[in-house]
C-alpha positions in Angstrom: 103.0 -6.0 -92.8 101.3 -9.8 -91.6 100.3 -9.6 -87.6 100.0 -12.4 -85.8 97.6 -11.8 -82.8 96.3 -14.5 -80.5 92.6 -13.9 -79.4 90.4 -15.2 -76.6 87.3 -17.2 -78.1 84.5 -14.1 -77.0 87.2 -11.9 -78.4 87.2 -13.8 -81.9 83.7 -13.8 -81.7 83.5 -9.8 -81.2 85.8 -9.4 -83.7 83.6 -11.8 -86.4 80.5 -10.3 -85.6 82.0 -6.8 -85.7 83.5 -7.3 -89.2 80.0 -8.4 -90.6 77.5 -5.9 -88.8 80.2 -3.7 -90.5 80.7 -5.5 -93.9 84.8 -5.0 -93.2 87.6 -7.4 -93.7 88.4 -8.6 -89.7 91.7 -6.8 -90.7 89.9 -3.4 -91.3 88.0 -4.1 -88.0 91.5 -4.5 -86.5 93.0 -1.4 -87.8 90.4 0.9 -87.1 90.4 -0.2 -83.5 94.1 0.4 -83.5 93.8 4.2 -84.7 90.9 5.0 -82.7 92.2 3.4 -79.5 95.4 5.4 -80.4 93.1 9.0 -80.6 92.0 8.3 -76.9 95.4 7.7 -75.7 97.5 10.4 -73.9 100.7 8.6 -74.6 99.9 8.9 -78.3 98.5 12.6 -79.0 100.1 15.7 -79.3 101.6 17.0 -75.8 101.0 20.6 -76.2 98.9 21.9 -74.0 97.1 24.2 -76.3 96.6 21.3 -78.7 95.0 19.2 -75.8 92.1 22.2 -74.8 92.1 23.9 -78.3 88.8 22.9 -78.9 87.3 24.4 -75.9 89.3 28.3 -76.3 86.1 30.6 -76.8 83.4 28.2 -76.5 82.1 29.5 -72.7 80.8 33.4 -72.1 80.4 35.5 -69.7 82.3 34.6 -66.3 84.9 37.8 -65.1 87.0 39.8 -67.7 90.0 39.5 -65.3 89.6 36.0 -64.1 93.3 35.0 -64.7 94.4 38.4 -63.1 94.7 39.7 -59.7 94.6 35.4 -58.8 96.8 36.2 -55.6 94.7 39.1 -54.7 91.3 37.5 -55.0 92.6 34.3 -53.3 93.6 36.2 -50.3 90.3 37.7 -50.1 88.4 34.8 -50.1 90.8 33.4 -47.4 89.9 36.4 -45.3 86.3 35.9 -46.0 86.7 31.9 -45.0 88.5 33.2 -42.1 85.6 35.6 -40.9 83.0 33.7 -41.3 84.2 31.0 -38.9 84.9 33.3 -35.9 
């Protein structure tokens, strides 16, 4: 499929000088941009949750066994604590 993209001068530039630091066709340089653009894109990845923090399940230790228990409990707590230590 033929493109047709209208560029700024310092954008033709970048893209010149980025296709032969690279030794890529200014097409490559083009695509590439396109799919990596697209990776950091919210519209454009997967909108699972899990698929968005997968990478960080497991990776932190230690912290409380019950931290997404008792949430209501410990909140009120720490209200009550808030609230003491002001009077």
């Amino acid at each position: 499929m033929t493109v047709t993209v209208r560029l700024d001068e310092e954008t033709r530039k970048l893209l010149h000088r980025l296709a032969q630091a690279r030794r890529l066709s200014r097409s490559e340089v083009v695509r590439r941009s396109i799919r990596l653009f697209a990776d950091h894109e919210p519209a454009t990845r997967e909108s699972n949750p899990y698929d968005a923090i997968h990478g960080l399940i497991g990776r932190v230790k230690g912290g409380p066994p019950d931290l997404s228990e008792r949430t209501g409990e410990r909140f009120r707590e720490q209200l009550a604590e808030k609230r003491d230590r002001k009077r």
